[in-house]
C-alpha positions in Angstrom: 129.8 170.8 101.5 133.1 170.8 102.9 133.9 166.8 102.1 134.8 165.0 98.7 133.0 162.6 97.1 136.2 161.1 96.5 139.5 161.4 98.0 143.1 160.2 96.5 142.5 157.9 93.4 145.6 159.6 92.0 143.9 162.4 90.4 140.8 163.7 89.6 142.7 163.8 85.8 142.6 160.3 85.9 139.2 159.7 87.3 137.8 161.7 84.5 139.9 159.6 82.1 140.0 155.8 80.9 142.4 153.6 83.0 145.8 153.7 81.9 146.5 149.9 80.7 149.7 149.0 83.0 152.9 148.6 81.1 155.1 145.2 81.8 157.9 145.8 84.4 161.5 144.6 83.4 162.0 141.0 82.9 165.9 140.9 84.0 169.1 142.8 83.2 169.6 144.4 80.2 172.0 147.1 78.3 170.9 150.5 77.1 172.2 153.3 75.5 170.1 155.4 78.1 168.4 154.5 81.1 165.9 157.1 82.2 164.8 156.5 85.5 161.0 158.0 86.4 158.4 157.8 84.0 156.8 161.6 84.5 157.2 164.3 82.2 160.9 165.2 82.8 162.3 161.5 82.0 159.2 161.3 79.5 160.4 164.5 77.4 164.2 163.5 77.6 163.4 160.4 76.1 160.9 162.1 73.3 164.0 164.4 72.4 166.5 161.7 72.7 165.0 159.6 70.0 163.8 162.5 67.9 167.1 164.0 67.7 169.3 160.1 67.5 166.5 157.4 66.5 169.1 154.9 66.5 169.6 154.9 70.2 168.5 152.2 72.8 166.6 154.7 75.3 164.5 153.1 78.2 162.3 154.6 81.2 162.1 152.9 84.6 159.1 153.6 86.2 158.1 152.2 89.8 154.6 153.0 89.5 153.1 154.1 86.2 153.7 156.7 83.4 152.5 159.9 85.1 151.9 158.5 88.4 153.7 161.4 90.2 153.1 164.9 90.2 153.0 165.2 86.1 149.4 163.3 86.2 148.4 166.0 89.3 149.3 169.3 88.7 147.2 172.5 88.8 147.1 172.2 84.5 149.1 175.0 84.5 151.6 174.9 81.3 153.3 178.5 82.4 156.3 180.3 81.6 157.0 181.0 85.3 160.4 179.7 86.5 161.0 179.0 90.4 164.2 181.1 91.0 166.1 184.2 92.4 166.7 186.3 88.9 169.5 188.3 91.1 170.9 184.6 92.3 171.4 183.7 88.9 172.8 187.0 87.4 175.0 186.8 90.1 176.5 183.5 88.7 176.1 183.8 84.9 174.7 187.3 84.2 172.1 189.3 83.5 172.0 188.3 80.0 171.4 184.5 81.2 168.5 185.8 82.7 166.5 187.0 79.7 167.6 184.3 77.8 166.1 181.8 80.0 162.8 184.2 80.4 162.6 184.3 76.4 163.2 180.3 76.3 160.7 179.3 79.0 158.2 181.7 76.8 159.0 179.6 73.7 158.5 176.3 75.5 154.9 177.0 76.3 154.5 177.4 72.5 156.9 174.4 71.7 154.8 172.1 74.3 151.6 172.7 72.1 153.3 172.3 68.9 154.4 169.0 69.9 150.8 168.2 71.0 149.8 169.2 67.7 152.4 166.8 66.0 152.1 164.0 68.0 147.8 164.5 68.1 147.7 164.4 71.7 144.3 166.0 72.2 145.0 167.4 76.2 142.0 170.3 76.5 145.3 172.7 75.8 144.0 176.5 75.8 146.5 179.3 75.6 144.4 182.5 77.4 147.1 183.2 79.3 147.0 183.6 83.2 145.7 186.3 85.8 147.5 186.8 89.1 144.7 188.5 91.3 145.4 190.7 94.0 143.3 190.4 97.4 143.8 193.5 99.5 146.0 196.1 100.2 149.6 193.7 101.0 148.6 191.4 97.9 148.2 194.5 95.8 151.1 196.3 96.6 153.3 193.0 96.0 152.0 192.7 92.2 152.6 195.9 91.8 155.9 196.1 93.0 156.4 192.6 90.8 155.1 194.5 88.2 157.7 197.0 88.5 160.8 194.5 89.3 160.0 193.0 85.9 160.3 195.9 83.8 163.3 196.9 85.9 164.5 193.4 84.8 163.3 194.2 81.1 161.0 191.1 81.7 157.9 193.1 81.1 156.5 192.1 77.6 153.9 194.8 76.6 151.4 191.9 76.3 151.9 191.7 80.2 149.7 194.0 81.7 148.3 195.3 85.5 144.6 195.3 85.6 142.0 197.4 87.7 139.3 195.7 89.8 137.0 196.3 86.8 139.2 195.2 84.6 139.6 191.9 86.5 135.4 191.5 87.0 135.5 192.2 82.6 137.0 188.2 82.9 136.6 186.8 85.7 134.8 187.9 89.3 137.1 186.9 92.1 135.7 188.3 95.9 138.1 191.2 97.2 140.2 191.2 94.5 141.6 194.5 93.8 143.7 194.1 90.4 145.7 191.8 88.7 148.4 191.1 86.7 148.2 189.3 83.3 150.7 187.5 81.3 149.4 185.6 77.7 152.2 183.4 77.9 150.6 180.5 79.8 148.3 177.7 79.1 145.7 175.1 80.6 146.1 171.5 80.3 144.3 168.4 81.0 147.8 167.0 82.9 147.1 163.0 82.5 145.8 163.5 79.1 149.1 165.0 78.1 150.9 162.4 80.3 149.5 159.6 79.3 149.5 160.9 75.2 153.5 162.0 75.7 154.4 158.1 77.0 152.4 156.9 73.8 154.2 158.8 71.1 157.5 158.2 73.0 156.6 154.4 72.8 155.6 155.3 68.8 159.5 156.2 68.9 160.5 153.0 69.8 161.3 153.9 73.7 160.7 150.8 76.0 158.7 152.0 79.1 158.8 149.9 82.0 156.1 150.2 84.9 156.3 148.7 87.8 160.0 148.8 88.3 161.9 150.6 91.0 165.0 151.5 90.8 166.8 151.0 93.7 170.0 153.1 93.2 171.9 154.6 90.9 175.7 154.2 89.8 177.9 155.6 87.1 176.9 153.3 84.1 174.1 151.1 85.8 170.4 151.4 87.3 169.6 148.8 90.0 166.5 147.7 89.9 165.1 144.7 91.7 163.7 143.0 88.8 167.6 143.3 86.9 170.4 145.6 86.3 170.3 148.1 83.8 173.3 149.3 82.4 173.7 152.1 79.9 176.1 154.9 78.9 174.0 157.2 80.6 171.8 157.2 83.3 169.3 160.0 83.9 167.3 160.3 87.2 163.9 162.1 86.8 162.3 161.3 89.8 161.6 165.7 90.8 159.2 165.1 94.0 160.0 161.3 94.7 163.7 161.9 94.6 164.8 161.6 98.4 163.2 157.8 97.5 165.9 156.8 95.8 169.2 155.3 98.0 172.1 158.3 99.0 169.8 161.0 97.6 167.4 161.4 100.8 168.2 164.7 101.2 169.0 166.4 97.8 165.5 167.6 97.4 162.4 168.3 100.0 159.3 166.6 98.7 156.5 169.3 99.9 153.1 168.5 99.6 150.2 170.5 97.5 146.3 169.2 97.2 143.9 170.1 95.0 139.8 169.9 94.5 137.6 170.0 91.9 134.1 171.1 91.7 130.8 169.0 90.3 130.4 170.9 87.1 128.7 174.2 87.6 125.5 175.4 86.8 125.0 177.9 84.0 123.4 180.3 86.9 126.7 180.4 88.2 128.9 180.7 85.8 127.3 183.5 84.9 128.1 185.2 88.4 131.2 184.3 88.3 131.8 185.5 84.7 134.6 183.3 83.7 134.1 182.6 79.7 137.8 182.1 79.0 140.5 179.1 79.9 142.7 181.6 81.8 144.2 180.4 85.0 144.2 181.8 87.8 146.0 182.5 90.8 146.5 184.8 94.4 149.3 187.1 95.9 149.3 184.8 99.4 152.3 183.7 100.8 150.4 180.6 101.0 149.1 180.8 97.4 146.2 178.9 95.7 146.0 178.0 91.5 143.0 177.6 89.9 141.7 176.7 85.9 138.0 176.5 84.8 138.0 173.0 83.6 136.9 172.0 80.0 133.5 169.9 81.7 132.8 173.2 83.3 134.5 172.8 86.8 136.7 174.4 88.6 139.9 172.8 89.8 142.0 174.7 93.2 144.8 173.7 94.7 147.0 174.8 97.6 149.0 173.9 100.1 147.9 171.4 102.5 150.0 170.0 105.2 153.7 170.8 103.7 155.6 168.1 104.6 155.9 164.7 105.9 158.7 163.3 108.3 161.4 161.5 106.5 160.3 163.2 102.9 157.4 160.5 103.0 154.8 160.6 100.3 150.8 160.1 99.9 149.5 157.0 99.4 147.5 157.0 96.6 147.2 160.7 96.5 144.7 160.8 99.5 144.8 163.9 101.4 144.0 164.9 105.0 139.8 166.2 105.4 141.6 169.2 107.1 143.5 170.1 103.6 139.7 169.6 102.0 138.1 172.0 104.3 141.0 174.4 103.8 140.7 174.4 100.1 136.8 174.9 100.1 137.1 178.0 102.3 139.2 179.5 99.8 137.2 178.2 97.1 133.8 179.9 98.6 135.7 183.2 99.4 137.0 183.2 95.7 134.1 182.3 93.8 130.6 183.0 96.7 128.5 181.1 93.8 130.7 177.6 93.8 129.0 177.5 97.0 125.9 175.5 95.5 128.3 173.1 93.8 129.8 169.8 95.5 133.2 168.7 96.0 133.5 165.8 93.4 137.2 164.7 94.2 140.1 165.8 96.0 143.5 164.6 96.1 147.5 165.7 96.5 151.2 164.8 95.2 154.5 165.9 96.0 156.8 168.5 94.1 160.9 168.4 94.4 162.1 172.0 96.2 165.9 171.7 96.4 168.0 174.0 99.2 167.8 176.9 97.3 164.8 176.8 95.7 165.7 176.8 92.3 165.7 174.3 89.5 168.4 172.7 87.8 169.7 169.9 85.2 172.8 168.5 84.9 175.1 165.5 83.2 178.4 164.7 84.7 180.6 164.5 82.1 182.9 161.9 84.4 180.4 159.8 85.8 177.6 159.9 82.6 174.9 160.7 85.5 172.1 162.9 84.9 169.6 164.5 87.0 167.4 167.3 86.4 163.9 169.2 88.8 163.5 171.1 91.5 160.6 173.1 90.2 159.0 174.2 93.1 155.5 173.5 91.8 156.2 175.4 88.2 157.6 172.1 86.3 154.7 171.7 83.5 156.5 173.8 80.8 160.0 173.4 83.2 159.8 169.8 82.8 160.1 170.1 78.8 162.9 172.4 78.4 164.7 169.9 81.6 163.9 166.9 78.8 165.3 168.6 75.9 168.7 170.0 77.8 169.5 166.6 79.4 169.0 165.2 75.4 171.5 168.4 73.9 173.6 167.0 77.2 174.0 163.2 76.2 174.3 164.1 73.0 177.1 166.8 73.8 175.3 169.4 71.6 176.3 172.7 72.9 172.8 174.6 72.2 172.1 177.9 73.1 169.5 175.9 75.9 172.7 174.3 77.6 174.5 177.2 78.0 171.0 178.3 80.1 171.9 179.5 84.0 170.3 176.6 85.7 172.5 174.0 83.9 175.2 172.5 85.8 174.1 173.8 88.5 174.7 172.1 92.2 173.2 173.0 95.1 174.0 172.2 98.8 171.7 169.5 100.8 168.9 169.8 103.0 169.4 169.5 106.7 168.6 166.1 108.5 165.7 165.0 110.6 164.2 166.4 112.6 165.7 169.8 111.2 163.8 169.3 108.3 160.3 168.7 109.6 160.2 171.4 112.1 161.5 173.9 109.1 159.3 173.0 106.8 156.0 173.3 109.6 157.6 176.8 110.9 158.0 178.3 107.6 154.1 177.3 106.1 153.2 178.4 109.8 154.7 181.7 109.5 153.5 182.5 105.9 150.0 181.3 106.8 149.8 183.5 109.7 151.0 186.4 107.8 148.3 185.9 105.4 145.7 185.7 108.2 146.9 189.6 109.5 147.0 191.0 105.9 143.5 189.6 105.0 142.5 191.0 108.5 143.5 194.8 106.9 147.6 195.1 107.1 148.4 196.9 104.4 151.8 195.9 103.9 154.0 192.6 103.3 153.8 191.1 106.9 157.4 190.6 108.6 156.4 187.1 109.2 156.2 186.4 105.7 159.8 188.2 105.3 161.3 185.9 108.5 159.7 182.9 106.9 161.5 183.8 103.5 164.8 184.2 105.0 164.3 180.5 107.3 163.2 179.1 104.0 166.1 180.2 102.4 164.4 181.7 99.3 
């Protein structure tokens, strides 16, 4: 079955969920101490740290849609200590130091993302087994290895990060072809709207105003326009990530790509014993164009990929519904992975957006002058990302100098995207290119294909 049941609904994470009771948009202009504008996980974690650390200030989220509408109510589930940038881009610019640091601190934040669940009883299927990085062949194996071997040159390798044999891998979980693995303990799987939709409730315990239904317009030193009212505050913070080029003169700060996921019926015991995967580790591959996967807590599994990358004019889904050529795409690699899904049906498929900025690396800043924040750019790793982003842009506003704002991705700027077409054609040729080179390595080339290399250096990455 190469079809889902359903397609675009948001999520799947929100099909399996109650219906989120729709918030009141704003009623007219108002003041603020902080206007945070997107209601996903980044504006929803600043404003959780805002009020945690100052309870006395006026903090409110603009939200055009609802709380978690975006990518933080779509994701893979994959709460990960894995941070979307160059390590020699940034030791170049702040040292090699900065780089550990921030390794060490996106570590912690896996940790300090279930503690708050813990605190705040936001019950979001969170299980910490940590995540396997399988290798498929020849060219996938001899890039984890040589991973393997740029982290401990880096002094990145924690002994609890270890390479795995092929039987090693099959002890925990059976993956066609693959050939080894890495593993790292330092991630987690989430159920991603349940720890949405339980973040915007104990923010609103706070005393945070969340207003759906809004859109903000644009954005100006001291004032969010909005056409329901102006909101002005001493700081505004945009946390839009993926819907960013949405918002007036930002159209080309950041390219919203596209990734899609499916989800299984639940399996039958038959097969999960073939497959062999007792634990909530998640998974992943070595392809250029890579896939993520989790075993669900209701007994499915959940795999996403790349679908079609990009849409002229940064465009985004309607609704979340995806192209049946994305579907098919993902069930192939679903039924190579995992031969015994095969008897299982596609419930629900869906995809979102996620913010890549020109050098594919994240960042959060404040200007100082102007009082404007904005912080994103995760490239697809913004689970755990998105909760250090919150608490920096609070230590920001509040002008704490922490050991998380003295971080290498803070104050950060990066150069634009190019225009249209320029950045349609790019963004096609690249996937293109890294999707062909996976086609020659799984046909037996045993190294990294130079397409995959030329696609890197188009890419910028």
């Amino acid at each position: 079955m190469t079809s889902a049941r359903r397609n675009g609904g948001i999520s799947y994470w929100y099909a399996s969920t109650a219906t989120p009771r729709r918030r009141a948009p704003l009623d007219g202009p108002r003041t603020a101490d902080v206007a945070i504008v997107g209601g996903g996980f980044t504006g929803l974690w600043a404003a959780y740290y805002l009020k945690t650390l100052e309870p006395s200030l006026d903090v409110v989220v603009l939200e055009r849609e609802f709380a978690g509408f975006g990518a933080s109510g779509r994701n893979g589930g994959w709460l990960s200590s894995a941070f979307s940038a160059s390590r020699d881009k940034l030791a170049a610019a702040r040292g090699r130091d900065a780089v550990l640091a921030l390794q060490r601190t996106m570590q912690a934040t896996v940790d300090e993302v279930i503690d708050v669940c813990a605190r705040e009883g936001i019950d979001a299927d969170i299980v910490k087994h940590g995540v396997l990085s399988v290798a498929r062949g020849a060219a996938q194996q001899a890039r984890l290895e040589a991973e393997l071997a740029e982290d401990a040159r880096w002094e990145l390798r924690e002994p609890d990060v270890v390479e795995l044999t092929r039987a090693q891998v099959d002890a925990r979980v059976r993956v066609a072809g693959a050939t080894g693995a890495a593993f790292s303990p330092h991630c987690a799987r989430v159920h991603p709207a349940k720890l949405v939709r339980g973040l915007a409730a104990a923010v609103e315990r706070l005393g945070v105003r969340i207003y759906e239904g809004t859109e903000v317009l644009g954005v100006d030193p001291g004032v969010a326009r909005t056409a329901h009212g102006d909101v002005r505050a001493g700081h505004v913070l945009i946390c839009l990530e993926g819907f960013t080029a949405g918002l007036e003169g930002h159209e080309r700060d950041w390219v919203p790509l596209n990734s899609a996921m499916v989800v299984t019926e639940p399996l039958s015991g038959a097969a999960w014993r073939e497959i062999g995967w007792d634990g909530a580790e998640l998974l992943g591959d070595g392809a250029h164009a890579y896939m993520y996967a989790q075993r669900t807590a209701d007994g499915r599994i959940a795999l996403g990929g790349r679908g079609v990358p990009y849409r002229f004019g940064s465009r985004t889904d309607v609704d979340g519904r995806t192209q049946e050529r994305t579907i098919r795409g993902l069930v192939r690699i679903l039924h190579g992975m995992f031969p015994a899904a095969r008897g299982a049906g596609i419930e629900h498929a869906w995809c979102g957006v996620l913010g890549v900025p020109r050098d594919w690396s994240p960042l959060v800043r404040v200007d100082a002058d102007t009082r404007v924040g904005i912080a994103g750019g995760y490239v697809g790793n913004g689970v755990a990302t998105s909760n250090l982003a919150g608490r920096t842009l609070a230590d920001l506003v509040l002008a704490r100098e922490t050991e998380r704002t003295a971080l290498p991705w803070v104050g950060k700027t990066v150069r634009r995207w190019e225009p249209e077409p320029l950045r349609f054609v790019g963004a096609h040729l690249v996937y293109g290119l890294y999707r062909a080179a996976d086609r020659r390595e799984a046909a037996g080339l045993e190294r990294t294909s130079r397409l995959a290399k030329a696609a890197s250096l188009l890419a910028g990455r």
